[in-house]
C-alpha positions as CSV (number, residue, x, y, z in Angstrom):
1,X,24.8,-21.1,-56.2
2,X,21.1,-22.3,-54.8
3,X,23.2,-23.0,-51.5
4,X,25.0,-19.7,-51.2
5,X,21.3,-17.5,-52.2
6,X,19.9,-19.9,-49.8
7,X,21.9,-18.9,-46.9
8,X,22.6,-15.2,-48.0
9,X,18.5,-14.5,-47.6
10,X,18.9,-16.9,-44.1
11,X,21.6,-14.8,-43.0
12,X,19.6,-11.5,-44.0
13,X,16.5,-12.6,-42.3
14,X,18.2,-13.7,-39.4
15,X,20.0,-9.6,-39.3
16,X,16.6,-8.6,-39.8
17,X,15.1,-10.1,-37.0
18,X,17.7,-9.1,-34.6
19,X,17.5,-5.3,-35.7
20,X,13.6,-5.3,-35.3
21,X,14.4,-7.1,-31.5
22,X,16.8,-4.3,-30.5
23,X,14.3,-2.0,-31.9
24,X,11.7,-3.5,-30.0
25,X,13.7,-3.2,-26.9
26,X,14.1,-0.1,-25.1
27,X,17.7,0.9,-24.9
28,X,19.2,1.6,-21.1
29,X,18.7,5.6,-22.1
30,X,15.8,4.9,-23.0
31,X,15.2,3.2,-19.5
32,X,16.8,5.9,-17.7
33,X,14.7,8.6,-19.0
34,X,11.4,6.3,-18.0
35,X,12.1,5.0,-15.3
36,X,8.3,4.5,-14.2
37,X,7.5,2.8,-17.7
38,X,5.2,5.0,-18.7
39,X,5.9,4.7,-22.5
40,X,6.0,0.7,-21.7
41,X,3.6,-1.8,-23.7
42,X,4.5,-4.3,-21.2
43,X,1.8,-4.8,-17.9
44,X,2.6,-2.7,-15.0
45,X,2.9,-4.8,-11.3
46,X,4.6,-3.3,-8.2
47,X,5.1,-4.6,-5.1
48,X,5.2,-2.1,-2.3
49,X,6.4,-2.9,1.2
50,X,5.8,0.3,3.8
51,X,6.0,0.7,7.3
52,X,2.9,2.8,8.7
53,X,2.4,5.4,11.8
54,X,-1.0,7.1,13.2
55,X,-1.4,9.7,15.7
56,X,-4.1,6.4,16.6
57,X,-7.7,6.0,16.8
58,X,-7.4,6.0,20.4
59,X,-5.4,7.6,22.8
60,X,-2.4,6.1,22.1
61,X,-0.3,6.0,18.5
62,X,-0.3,3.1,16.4
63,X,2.5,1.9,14.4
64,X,2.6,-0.9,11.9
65,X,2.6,-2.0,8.4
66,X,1.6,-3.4,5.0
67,X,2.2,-5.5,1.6
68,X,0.6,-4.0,-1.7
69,X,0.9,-5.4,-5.0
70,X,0.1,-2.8,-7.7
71,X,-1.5,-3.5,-11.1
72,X,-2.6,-1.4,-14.1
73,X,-1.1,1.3,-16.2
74,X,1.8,3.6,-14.3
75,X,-0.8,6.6,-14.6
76,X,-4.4,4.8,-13.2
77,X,-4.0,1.2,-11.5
78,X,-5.3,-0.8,-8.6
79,X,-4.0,-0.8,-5.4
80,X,-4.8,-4.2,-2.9
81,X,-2.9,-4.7,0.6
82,X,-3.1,-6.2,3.5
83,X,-1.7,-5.0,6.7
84,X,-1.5,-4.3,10.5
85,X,-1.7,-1.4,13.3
86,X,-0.5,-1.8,16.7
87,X,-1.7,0.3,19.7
88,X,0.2,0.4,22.8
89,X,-1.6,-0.5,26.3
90,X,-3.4,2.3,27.5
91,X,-5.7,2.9,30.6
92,X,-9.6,2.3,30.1
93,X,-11.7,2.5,33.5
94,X,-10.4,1.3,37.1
95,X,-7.0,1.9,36.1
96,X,-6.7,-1.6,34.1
97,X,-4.9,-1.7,30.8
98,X,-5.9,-2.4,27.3
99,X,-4.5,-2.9,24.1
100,X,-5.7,-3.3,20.3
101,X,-4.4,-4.9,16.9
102,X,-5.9,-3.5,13.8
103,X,-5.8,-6.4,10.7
104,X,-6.8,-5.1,7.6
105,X,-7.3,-5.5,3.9
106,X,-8.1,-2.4,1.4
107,X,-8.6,-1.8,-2.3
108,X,-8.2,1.3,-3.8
109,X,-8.4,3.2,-7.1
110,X,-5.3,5.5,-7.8
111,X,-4.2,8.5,-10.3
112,X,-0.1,9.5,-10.7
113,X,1.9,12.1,-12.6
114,X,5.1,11.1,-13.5
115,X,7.8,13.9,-13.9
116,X,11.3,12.0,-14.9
117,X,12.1,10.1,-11.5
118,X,9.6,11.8,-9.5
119,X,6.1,10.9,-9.0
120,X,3.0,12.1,-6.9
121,X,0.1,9.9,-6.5
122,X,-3.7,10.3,-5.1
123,X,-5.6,6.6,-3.9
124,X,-9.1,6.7,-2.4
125,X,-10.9,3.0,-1.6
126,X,-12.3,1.1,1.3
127,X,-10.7,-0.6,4.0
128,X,-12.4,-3.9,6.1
129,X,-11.4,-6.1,8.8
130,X,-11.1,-6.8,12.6
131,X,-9.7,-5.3,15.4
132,X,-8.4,-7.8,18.2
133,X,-8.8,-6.2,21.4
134,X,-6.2,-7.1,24.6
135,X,-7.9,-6.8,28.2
136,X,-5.4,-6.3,31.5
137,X,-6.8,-6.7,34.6
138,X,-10.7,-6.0,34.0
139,X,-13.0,-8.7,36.0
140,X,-15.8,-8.0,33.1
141,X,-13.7,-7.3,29.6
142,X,-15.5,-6.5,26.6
143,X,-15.6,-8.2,23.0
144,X,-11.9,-9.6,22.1
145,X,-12.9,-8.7,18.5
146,X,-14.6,-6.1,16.5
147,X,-15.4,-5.8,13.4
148,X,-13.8,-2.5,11.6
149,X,-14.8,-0.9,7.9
150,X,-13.5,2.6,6.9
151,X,-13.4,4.8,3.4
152,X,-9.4,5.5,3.0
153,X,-7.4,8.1,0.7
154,X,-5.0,9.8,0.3
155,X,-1.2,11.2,-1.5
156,X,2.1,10.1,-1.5
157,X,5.3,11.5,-3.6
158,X,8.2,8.5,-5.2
159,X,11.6,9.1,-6.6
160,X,12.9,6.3,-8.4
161,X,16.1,4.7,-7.3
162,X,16.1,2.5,-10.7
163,X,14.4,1.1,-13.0
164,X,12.7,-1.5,-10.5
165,X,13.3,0.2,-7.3
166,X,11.4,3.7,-6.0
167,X,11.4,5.1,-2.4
168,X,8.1,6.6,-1.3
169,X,6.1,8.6,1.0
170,X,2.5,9.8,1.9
171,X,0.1,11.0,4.0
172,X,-3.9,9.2,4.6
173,X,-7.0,9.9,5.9
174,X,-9.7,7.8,6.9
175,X,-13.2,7.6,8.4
176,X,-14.3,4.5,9.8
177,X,-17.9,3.3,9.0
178,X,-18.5,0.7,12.2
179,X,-16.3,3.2,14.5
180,X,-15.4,0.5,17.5
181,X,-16.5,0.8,20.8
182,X,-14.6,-0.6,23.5
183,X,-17.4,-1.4,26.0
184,X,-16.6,-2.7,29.5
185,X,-18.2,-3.0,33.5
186,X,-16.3,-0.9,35.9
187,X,-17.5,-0.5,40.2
188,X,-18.6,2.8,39.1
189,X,-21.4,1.0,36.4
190,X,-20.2,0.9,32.4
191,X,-17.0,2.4,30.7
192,X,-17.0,3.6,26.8
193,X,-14.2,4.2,24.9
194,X,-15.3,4.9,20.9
195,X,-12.7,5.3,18.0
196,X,-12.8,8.8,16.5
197,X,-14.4,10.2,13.8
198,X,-11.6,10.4,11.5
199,X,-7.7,9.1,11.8
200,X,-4.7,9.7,9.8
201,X,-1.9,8.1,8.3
202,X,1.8,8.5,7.7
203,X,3.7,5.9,5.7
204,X,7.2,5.5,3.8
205,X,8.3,2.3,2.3
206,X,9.9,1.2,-0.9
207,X,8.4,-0.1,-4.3
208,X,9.3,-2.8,-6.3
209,X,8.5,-3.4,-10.0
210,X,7.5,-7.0,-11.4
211,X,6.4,-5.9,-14.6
């Protein structure tokens, strides 16, 4: 008799346990109808991969790219990337050719709304690091490298794809605080070409949750 109460109340704990589990586990409708994990207790990574355009900060576009990894809450989280902007050779002075690579590294703060499998965004941070300069047939080039800071922001709108995968889009701005100046001699004296006030941004890439 002490046996079979024994494993009667090991047997009930054991069916208790695995009823609070499934509880505690959201169901796949549950899943489906937050797929952002917005109701989720559990920590909230992402990894975002995108592929970047800009009308450029000099004559000619710039196209590129960059890694993000996400952490926070779905609704207010941290944004830190790293990433790269190519400009095509273009024509600075007597005809000779130059080119640029923008490396960079940015932390921002964002906000999201989250409306079933859609979601819009706003991130606003700061954005440091150097841009390698190319020179083509100058006799006197400039600096090969320069150092670049700008404030960054802006919106982008996701759709989920799954429960781990979203597609994504947005638009940026940005103001650079050192705005480069490609500086070099010419036979008619000294040639300036300075980055503009202000550039944009146009990205789309997918995201992936870790967490």
């Amino acid at each position: 008799m002490v046996w079979r109460a024994v494993s009667l109340g090991v047997a009930g704990a054991v069916a208790l346990a695995a009823s609070s589990a499934e509880a505690a586990e959201p169901s796949d409708v549950e899943r489906r109808a937050d797929p952002w994990g917005v109701e989720s207790s559990t920590p909230y990574v992402r990894l975002e991969l995108d592929g970047i355009g800009s009308p450029g900060t000099w004559p000619n576009p710039s196209l590129g790219g960059d890694v993000a990894i996400i952490v926070g809450r779905p609704t207010v989280h941290a944004r830190v990337g790293v990433g790269a902007l190519a400009t095509p050779r273009f024509t600075l002075g007597d005809r000779a050719k130059v080119a640029t690579v923008l490396e960079t590294s940015d932390l921002q703060g964002c906000a999201a709304s989250h409306y079933g499998l859609h979601r819009v965004s706003l991130c606003a941070g700061m954005q440091a690091g150097v841009m390698h300069v190319r020179w083509s047939g100058f006799a006197a080039p400039g600096r090969r490298d320069l150092p670049w800071v700008a404030a960054v922001g802006g919106g982008s709108y996701g759709i989920a794809l799954g429960r781990l995968v979203d597609l994504h889009a947005g638009i940026g701005l940005g103001v650079p605080v050192l705005r480069p100046r490609l500086r070099t001699r010419t036979r008619d004296g000294i040639d300036v070409e300075q980055a503009g006030l202000v550039f944009s941004t146009f990205r789309i890439g997918l995201g992936f949750r870790l967490g």
